[in-house]
Backbone bond lengths (Angstrom), bond angles and torsions (degrees), N, CA, C in turn:
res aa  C-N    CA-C-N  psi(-1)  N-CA   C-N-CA  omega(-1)  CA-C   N-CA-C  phi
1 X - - - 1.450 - - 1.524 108.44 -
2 X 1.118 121.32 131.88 1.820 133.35 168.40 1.209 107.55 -110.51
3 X 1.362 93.58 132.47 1.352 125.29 177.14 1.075 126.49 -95.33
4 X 1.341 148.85 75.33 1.595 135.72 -157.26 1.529 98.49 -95.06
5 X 1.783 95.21 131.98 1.472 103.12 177.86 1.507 112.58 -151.64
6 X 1.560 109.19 167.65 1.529 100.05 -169.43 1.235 99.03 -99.68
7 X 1.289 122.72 -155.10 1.452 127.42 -171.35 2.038 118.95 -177.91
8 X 1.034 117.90 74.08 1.465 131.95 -158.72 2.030 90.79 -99.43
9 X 1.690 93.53 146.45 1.054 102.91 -173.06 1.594 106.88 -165.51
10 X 1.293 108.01 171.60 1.895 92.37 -174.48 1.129 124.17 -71.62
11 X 1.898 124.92 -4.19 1.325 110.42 176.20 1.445 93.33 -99.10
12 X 1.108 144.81 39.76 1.570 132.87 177.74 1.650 105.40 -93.01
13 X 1.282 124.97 110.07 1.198 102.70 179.49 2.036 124.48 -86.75
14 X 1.490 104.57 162.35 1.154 117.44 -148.51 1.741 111.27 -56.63
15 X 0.995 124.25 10.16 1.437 123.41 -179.78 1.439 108.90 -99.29
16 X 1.399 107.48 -44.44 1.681 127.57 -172.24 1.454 104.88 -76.63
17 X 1.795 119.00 -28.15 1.271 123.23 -170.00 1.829 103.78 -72.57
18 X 1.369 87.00 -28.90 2.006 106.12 -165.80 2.017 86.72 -78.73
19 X 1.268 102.39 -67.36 1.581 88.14 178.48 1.583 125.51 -24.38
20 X 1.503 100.64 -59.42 1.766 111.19 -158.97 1.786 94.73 -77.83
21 X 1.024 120.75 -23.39 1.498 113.76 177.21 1.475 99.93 -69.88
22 X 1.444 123.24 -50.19 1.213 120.18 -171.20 1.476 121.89 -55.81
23 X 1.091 117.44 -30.57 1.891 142.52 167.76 1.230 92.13 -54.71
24 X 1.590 114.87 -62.74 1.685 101.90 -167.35 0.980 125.40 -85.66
25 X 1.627 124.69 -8.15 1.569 111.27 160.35 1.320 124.29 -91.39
26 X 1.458 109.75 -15.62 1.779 109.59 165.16 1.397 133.08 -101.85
27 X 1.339 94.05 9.24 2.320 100.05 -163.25 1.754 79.89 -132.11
28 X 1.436 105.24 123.53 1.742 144.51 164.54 1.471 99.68 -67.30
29 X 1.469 135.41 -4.30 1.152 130.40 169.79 1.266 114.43 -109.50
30 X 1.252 110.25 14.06 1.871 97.67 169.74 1.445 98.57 -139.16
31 X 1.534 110.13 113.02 1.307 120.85 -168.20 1.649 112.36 -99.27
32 X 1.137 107.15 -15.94 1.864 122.32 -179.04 1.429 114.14 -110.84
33 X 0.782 113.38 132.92 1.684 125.91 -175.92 1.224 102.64 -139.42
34 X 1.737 120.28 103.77 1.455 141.59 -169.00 1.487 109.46 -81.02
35 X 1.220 127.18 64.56 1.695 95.69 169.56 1.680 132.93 -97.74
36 X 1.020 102.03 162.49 1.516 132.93 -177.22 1.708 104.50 -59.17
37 X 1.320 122.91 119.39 1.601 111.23 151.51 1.640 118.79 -55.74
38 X 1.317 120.47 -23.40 1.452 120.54 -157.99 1.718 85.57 -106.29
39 X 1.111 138.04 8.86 1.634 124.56 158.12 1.380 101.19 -100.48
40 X 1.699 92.61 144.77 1.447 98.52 173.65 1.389 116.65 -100.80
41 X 1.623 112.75 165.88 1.188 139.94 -163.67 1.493 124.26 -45.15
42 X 2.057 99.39 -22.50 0.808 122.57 -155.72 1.857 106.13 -79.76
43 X 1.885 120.00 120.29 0.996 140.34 -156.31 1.675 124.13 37.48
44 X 1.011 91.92 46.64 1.606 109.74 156.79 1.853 121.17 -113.72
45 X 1.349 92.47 119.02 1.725 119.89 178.13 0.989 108.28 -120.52
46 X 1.172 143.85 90.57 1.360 148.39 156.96 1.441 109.90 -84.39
47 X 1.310 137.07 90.14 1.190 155.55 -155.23 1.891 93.97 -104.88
48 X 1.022 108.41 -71.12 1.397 142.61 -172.53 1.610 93.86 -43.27
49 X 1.155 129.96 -35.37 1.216 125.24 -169.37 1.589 109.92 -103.88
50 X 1.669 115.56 152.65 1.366 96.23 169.43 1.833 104.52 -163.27
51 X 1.243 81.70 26.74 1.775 98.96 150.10 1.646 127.31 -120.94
52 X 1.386 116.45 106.38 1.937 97.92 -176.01 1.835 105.45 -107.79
53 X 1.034 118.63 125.46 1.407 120.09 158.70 1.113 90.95 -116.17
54 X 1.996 81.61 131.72 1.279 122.26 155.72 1.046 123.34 -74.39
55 X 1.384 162.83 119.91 1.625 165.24 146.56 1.360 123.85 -77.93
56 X 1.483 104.59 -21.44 1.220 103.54 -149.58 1.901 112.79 -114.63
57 X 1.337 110.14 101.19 1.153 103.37 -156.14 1.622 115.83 -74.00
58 X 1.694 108.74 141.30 1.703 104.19 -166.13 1.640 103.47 -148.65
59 X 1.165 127.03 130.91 1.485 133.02 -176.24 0.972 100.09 -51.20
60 X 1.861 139.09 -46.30 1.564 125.39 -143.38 1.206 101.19 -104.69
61 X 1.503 114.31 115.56 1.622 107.01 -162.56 1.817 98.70 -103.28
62 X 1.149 130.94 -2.03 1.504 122.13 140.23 1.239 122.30 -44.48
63 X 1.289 124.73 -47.27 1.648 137.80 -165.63 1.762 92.07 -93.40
64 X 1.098 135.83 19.03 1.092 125.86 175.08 1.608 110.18 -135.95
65 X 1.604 101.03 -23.73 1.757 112.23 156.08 1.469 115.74 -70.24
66 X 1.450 106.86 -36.90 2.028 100.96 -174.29 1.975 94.77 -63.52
67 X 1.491 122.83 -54.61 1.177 126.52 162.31 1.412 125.32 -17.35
68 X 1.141 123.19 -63.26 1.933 131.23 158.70 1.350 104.38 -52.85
69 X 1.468 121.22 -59.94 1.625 127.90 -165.94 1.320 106.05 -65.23
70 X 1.675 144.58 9.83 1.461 139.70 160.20 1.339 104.05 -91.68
71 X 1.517 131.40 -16.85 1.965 107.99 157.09 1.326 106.57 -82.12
72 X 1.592 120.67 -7.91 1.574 97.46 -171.76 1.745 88.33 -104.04
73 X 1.129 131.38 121.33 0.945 154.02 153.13 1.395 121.14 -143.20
74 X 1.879 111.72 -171.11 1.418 127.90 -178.01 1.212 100.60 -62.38
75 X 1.538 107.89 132.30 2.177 84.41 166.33 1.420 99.99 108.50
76 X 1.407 130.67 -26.65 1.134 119.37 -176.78 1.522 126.09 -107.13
77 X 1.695 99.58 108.82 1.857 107.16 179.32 1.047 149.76 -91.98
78 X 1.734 94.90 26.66 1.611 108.89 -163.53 1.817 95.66 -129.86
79 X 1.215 117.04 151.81 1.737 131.94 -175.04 1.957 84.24 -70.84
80 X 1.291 105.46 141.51 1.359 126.52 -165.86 1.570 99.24 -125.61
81 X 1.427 119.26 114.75 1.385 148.18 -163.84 1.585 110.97 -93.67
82 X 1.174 144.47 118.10 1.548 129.68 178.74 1.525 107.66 -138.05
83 X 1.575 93.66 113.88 1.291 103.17 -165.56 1.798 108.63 -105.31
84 X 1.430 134.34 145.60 1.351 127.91 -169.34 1.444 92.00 -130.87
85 X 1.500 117.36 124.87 1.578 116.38 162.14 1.461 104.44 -119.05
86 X 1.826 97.47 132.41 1.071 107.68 169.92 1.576 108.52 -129.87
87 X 1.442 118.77 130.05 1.531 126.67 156.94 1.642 114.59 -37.89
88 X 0.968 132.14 106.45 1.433 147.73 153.19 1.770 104.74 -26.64
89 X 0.825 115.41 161.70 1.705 124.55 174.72 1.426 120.00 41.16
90 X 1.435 130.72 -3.43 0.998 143.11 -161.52 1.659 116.04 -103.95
91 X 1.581 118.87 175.65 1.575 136.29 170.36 1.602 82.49 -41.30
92 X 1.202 122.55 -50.38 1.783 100.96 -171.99 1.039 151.66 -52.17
93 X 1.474 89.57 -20.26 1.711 104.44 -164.38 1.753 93.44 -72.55
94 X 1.309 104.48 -56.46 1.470 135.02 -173.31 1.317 105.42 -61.51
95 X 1.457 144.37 -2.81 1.149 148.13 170.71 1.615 99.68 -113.90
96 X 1.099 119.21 -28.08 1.498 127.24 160.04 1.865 121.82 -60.90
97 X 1.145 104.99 -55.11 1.748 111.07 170.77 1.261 108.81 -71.92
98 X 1.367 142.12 -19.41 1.340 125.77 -165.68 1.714 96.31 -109.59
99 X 1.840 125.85 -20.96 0.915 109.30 162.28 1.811 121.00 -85.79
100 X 1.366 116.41 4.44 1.494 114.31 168.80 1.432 107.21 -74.94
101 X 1.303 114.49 -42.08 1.545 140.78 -172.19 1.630 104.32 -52.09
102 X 1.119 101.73 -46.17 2.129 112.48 -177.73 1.664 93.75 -61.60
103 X 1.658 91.40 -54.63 1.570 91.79 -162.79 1.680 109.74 -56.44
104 X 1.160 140.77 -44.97 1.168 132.35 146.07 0.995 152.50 -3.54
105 X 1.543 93.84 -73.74 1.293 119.56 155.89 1.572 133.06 -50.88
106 X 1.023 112.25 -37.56 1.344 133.51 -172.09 1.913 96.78 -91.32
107 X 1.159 133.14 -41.05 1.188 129.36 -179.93 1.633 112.32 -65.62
108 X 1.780 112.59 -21.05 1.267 112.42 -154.47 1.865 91.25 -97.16
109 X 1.439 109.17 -13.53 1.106 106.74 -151.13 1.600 106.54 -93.35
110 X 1.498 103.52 -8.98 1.317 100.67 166.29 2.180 113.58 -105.95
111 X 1.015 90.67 15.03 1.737 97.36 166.96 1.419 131.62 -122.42
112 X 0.651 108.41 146.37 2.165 112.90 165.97 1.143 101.88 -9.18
113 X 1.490 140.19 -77.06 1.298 135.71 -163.39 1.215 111.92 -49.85
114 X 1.255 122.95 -26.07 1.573 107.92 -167.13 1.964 113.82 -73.36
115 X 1.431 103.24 -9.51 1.609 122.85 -167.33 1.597 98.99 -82.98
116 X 1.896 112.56 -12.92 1.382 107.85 -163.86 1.589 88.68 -81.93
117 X 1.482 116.45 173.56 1.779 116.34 172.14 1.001 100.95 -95.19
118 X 1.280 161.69 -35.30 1.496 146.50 154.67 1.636 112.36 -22.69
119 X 1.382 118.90 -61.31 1.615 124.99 161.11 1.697 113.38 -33.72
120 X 1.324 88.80 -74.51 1.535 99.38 175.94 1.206 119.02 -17.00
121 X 1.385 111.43 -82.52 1.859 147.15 155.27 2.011 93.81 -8.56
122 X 1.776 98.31 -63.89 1.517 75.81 -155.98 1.709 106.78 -85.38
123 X 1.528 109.19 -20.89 2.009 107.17 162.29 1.726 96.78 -56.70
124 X 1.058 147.68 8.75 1.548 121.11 173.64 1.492 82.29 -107.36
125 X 1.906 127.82 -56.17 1.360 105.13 -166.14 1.517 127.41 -49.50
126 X 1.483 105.43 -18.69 1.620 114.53 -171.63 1.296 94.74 -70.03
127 X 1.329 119.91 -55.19 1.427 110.31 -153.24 1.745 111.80 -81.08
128 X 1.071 113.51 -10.76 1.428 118.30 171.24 2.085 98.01 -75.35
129 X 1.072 111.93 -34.25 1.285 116.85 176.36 1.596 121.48 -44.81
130 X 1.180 90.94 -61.17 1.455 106.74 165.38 1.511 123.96 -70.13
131 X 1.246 108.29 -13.95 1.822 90.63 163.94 1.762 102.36 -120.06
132 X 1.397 115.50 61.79 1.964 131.40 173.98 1.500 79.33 -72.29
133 X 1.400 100.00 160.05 1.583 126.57 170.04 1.624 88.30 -112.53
């Protein structure tokens, strides 16, 4: 069985990126659309698609939501699936808790709670986190 699929990434430049998207939202022969964590969000519509696994493990979990958020767009008429694989016991897990931890963090930091000292307490543990030897 062949699989024809595209494959976009941050050195793809923006003409070729617009091409291979265009293949995959109008051509029935390219069922995979590869992207890159390190390309950005920027003119990607994946309409056509409406399953994303993630594989690819990455701290900035904004830049990994705009990534999911290119099947959910205008244009798109199919239920949109988002799948995350992570290796068990591994750099992942631990790149996994410290990026839930931001997300947290970052949610608390624009509300009331973050003014409580318990908050406080855990925005200082984060940020000592981020500078471990």
């Amino acid at each position: 069985l062949e699989i024809k699929f595209i494959e976009i990434s941050g050195d793809i430049p923006m003409d070729l990126r617009s091409e291979f998207i265009n293949k995959f939202n109008n051509s029935l022969d390219f069922t995979v659309c590869i992207l890159s964590s390190t390309c950005s969000a920027e003119g990607i519509n994946l309409v056509a698609a409406n399953n994303v696994i993630l594989y690819e493990p990455y701290w900035n979990e904004t830049q990994i939501k705009q990534l999911q958020d290119r099947t959910h767009r205008i244009g798109q008429t199919k239920e949109v699936n988002v799948y995350k694989l992570r290796m068990a016991n591994s750099i992942e897990d631990a790149l996994f808790e410290m990026t839930k931890e931001k997300k947290e963090l970052t949610d608390n930091l624009f509300s009331d709670k973050f003014y409580s000292d318990e908050s406080q307490v855990t925005f200082l543990k984060s940020i000592k986190l981020l500078f471990r030897e």
